[in-house]
C-alpha positions in Angstrom: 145.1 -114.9 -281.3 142.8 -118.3 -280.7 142.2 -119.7 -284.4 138.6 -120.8 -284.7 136.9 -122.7 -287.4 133.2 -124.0 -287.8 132.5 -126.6 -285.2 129.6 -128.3 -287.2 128.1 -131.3 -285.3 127.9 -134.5 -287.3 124.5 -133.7 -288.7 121.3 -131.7 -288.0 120.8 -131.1 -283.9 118.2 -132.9 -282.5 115.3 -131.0 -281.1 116.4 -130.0 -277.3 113.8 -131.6 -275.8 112.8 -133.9 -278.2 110.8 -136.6 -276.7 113.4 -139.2 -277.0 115.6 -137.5 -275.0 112.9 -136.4 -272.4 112.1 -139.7 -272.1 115.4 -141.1 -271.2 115.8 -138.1 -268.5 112.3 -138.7 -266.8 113.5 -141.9 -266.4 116.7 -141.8 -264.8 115.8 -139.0 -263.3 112.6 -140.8 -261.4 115.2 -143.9 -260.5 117.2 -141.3 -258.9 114.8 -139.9 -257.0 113.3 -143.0 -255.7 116.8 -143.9 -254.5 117.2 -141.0 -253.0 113.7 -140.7 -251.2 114.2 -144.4 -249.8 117.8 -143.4 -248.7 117.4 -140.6 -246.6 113.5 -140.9 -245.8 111.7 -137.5 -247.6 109.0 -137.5 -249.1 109.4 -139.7 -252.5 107.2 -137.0 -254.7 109.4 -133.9 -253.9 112.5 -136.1 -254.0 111.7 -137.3 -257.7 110.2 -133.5 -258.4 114.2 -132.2 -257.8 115.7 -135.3 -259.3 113.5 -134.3 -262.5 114.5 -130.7 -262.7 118.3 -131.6 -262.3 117.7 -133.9 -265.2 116.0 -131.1 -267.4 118.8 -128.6 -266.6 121.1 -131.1 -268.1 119.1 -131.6 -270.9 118.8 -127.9 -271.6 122.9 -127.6 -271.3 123.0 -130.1 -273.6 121.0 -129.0 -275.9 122.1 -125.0 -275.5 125.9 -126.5 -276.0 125.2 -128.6 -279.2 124.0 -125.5 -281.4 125.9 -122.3 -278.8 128.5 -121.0 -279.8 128.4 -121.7 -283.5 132.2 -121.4 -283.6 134.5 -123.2 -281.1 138.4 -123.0 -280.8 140.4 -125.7 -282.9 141.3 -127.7 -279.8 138.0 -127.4 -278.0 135.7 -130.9 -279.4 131.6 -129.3 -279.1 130.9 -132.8 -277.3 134.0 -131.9 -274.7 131.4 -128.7 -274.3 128.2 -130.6 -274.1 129.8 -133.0 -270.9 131.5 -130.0 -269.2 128.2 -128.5 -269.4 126.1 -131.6 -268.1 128.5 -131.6 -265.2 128.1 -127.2 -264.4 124.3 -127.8 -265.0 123.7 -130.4 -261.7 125.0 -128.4 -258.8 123.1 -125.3 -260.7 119.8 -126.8 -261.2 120.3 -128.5 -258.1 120.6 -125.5 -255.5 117.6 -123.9 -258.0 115.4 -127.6 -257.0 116.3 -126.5 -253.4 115.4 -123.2 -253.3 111.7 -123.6 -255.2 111.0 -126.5 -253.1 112.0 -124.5 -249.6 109.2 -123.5 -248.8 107.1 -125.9 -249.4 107.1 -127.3 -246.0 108.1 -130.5 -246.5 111.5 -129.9 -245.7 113.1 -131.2 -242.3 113.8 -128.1 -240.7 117.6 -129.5 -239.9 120.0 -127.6 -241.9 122.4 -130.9 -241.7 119.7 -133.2 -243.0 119.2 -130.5 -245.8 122.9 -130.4 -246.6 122.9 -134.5 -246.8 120.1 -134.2 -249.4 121.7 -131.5 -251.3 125.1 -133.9 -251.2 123.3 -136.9 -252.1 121.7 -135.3 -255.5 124.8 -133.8 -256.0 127.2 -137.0 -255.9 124.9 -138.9 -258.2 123.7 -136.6 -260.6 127.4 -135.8 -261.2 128.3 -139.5 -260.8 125.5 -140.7 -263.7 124.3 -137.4 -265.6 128.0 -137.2 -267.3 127.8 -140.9 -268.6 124.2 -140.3 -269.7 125.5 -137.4 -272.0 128.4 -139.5 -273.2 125.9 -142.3 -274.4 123.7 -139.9 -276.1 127.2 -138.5 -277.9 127.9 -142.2 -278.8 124.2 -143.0 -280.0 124.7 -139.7 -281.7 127.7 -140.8 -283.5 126.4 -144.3 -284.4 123.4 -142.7 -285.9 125.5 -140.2 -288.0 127.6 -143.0 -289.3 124.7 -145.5 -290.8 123.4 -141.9 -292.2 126.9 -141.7 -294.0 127.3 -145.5 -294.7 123.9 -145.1 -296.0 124.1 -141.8 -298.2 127.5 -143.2 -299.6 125.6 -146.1 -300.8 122.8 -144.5 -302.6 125.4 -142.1 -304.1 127.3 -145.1 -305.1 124.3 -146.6 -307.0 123.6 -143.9 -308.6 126.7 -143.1 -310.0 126.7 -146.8 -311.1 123.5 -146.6 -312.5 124.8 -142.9 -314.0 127.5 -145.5 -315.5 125.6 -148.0 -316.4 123.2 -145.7 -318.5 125.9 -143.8 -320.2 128.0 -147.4 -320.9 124.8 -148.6 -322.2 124.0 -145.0 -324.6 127.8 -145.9 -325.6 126.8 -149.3 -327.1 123.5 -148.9 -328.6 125.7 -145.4 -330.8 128.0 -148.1 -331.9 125.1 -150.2 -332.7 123.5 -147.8 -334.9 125.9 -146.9 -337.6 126.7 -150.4 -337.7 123.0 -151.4 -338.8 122.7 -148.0 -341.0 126.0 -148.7 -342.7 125.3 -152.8 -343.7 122.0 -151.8 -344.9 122.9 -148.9 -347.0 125.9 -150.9 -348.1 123.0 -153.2 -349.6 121.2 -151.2 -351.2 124.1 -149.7 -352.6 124.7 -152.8 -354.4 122.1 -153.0 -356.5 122.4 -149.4 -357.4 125.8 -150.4 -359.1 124.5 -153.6 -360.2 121.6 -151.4 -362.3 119.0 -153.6 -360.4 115.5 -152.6 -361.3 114.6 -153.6 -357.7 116.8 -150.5 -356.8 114.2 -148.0 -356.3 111.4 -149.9 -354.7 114.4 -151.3 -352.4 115.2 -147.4 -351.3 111.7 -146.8 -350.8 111.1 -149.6 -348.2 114.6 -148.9 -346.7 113.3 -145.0 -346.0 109.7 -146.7 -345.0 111.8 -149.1 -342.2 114.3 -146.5 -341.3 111.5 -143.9 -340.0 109.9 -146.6 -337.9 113.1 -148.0 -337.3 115.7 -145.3 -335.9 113.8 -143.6 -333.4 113.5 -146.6 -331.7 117.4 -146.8 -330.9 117.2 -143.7 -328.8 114.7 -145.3 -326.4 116.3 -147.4 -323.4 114.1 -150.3 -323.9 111.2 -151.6 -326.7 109.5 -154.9 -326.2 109.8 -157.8 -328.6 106.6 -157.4 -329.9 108.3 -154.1 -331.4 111.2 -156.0 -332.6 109.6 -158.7 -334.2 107.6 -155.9 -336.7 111.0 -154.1 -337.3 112.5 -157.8 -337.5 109.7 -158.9 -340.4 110.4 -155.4 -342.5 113.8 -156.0 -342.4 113.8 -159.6 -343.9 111.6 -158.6 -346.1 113.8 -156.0 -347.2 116.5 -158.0 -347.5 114.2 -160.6 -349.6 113.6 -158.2 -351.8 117.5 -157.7 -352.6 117.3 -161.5 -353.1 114.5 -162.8 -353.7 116.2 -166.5 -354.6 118.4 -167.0 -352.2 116.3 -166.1 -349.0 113.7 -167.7 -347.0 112.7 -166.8 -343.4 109.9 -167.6 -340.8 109.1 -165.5 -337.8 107.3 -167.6 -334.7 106.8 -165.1 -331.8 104.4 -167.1 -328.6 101.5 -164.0 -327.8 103.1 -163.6 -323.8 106.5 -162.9 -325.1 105.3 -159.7 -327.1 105.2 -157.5 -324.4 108.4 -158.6 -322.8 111.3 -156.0 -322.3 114.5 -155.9 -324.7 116.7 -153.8 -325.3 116.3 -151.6 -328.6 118.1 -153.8 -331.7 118.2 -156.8 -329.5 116.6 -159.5 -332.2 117.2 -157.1 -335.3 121.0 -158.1 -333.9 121.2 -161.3 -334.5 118.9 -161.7 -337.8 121.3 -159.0 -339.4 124.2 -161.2 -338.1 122.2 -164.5 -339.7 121.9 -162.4 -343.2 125.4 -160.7 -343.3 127.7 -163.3 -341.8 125.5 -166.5 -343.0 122.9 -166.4 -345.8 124.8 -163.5 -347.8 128.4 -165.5 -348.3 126.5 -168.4 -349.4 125.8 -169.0 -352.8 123.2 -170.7 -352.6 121.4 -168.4 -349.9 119.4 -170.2 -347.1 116.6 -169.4 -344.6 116.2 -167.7 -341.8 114.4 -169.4 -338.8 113.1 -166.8 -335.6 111.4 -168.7 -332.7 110.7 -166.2 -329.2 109.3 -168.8 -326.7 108.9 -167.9 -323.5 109.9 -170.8 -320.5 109.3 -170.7 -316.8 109.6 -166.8 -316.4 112.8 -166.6 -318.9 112.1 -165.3 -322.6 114.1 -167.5 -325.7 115.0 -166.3 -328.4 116.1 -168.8 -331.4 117.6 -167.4 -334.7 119.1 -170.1 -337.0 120.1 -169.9 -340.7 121.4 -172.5 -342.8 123.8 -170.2 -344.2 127.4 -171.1 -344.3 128.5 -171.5 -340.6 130.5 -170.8 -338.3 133.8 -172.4 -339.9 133.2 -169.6 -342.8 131.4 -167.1 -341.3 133.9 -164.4 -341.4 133.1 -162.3 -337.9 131.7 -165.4 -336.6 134.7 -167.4 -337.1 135.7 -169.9 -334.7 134.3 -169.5 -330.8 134.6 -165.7 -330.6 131.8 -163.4 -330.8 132.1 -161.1 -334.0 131.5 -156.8 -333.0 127.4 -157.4 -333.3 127.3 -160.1 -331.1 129.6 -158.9 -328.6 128.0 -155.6 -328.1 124.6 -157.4 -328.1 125.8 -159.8 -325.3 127.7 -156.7 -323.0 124.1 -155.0 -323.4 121.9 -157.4 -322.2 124.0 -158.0 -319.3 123.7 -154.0 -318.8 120.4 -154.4 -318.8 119.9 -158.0 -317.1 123.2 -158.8 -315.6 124.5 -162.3 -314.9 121.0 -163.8 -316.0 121.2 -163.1 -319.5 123.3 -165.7 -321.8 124.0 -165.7 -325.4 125.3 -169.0 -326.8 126.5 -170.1 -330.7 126.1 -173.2 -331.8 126.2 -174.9 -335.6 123.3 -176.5 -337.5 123.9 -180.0 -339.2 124.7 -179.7 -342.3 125.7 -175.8 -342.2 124.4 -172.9 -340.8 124.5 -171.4 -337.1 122.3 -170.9 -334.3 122.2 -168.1 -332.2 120.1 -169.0 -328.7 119.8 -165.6 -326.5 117.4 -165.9 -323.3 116.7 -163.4 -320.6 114.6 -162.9 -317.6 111.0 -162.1 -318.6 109.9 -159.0 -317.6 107.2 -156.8 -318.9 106.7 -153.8 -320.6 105.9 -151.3 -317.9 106.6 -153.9 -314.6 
């Protein structure tokens, strides 16, 4: 027994006698004809008028032999088919020209001139009709492979945007305990320290933390939105020392509603508190400047904290676990064109200089 399978062409059938290909078969069809009526003298209309239906008879067992039969044999390609029927279709269609056109009278009434004609449309319908139907298999083909080279590449963005969102959900979770944790840790401190300041501490903590946390589910906030969470937070923290902290927030009106990812300038003032103004014992302030320069947003945190030489996590060149996943999210979200650079501040204290391609809230 034959074995069959499902002899699917490359993609959808095009439409039998779509106009593309009736176009290409009135064409060289009509060439044909006027060959053939210059060749051999008849009358150039009814010449072209059997050139034309040997042409649609092809088209038609072209067409019938891309979609008929649904299943082929293993061994049997459907555009093998499609040729052999292209080549069955010409001496068909062309006795059935012949015969409608018989009695038309404009026939020579020699049998041998008929026969010549008949010949004549045979040889070169089989001669070009074959290679016709081979370049429409090869368009075919061509066509079929940008449609795959072009579906693989949108399903090859999207699984790398897919990636890209789920790498980026990743690091804004590790973000989150992260904050939570430091700024419980400080209120916990004056709780065991029996700090009057305590409970009016807790209470702005819960005020910041219902504005503050449901922001860190959302992809993107603008830095307008992180400046207001930026100003609560500092002044939370002044409030757990009130002596040994000093800050000033600068934000230029057309950065406000510039896009950032969420925690993006909360970042690196929680880095400037923890790692700089907290180990010192003398405190120091807190600087914030968001500028924005030829189309590219800056923001400048500096703190005359203790430094990079004694900054714990931001010891030596490195970038401590807030700053790295700071920087591997903005190029997430910006790519190559986003830079975070460290630098120190004569006599102590660090600068952290983050800038970014401007782009607006809802652009």
């Amino acid at each position: 027994m034959v074995s069959t399978v499902a002899q699917a062409t490359p993609h959808s059938p095009a439409p039998m006698l779509g106009w593309p290909r009736v176009r290409v078969v009135l064409v060289a069809a009509t060439l044909v004809g006027l060959l053939l009526g210059r060749m051999d003298g008849s009358p150039t209309l009814l010449v072209v008028a059997r050139s034309i239906l040997v042409g649609v008879g092809c088209l038609l067992a072209f067409g019938l032999f891309e979609r008929w039969p649904r299943r082929l044999p293993i061994w049997l390609p459907r555009s093998a088919l499609q040729i052999v029927g292209i080549a069955l279709a010409v001496p068909i269609f062309g006795v059935i020209a012949f015969l409608l056109t018989a009695g038309a009278g404009l026939l020579p009434e020699e049998s041998e001139h008929r026969r010549q004609e008949f010949g004549a449309l045979l040889f070169l319908g089989l001669l070009l009709a074959p290679w016709i139907g081979v370049g429409a298999l090869l368009k075919q083909r061509d066509l079929f492979a940008r449609e795959q080279a072009l579906a693989f590449e949108l399903e090859r963005s999207e699984l790398e945007r897919q990636a890209l969102d789920a790498r980026l959900r990743l690091l804004q979770a590790q973000v989150e305990p992260h904050f939570l944790f430091n700024t419980l840790a400080n209120v916990q401190a004056l709780v065991d320290a029996g700090s009057p300041q305590a409970s009016k501490v807790l209470a702005s903590l819960i005020a910041y933390l219902r504005a503050a946390v449901p922001r860190l589910h959302e992809s993107s906030t603008t830095l307008g939105q992180e400046a207001d969470l930026v100003r609560a937070y500092l002044e939370l923290m002044q409030m757990r020392m009130p002596d040994r902290l000093q800050f000033a927030l600068r934000v230029d009106p057309a950065a406000r509603e510039l896009q950032c990812p969420p925690m993006t300038l909360l970042t690196l003032v929680e880095n400037a508190v923890r790692h700089g103004i907290d180990p010192s014992e003398i405190g120091g302030r807190i600087d914030i400047d968001i500028s924005l320069r030829d189309s590219r947003c800056v923001v400048r945190v500096s703190d005359t904290g203790v430094g990079l030489k004694e900054g714990g996590e931001r010891l030596g060149t490195g970038l401590g676990t807030g700053l790295s996943t700071l920087r591997e999210r903005m190029q997430l979200a910006f790519g190559a064109e986003a830079q975070l650079r460290l630098s120190e501040v004569a006599p102590h204290g660090v600068c952290a200089e983050l800038e970014f391609p401007a782009k607006r809230s809802g652009g």
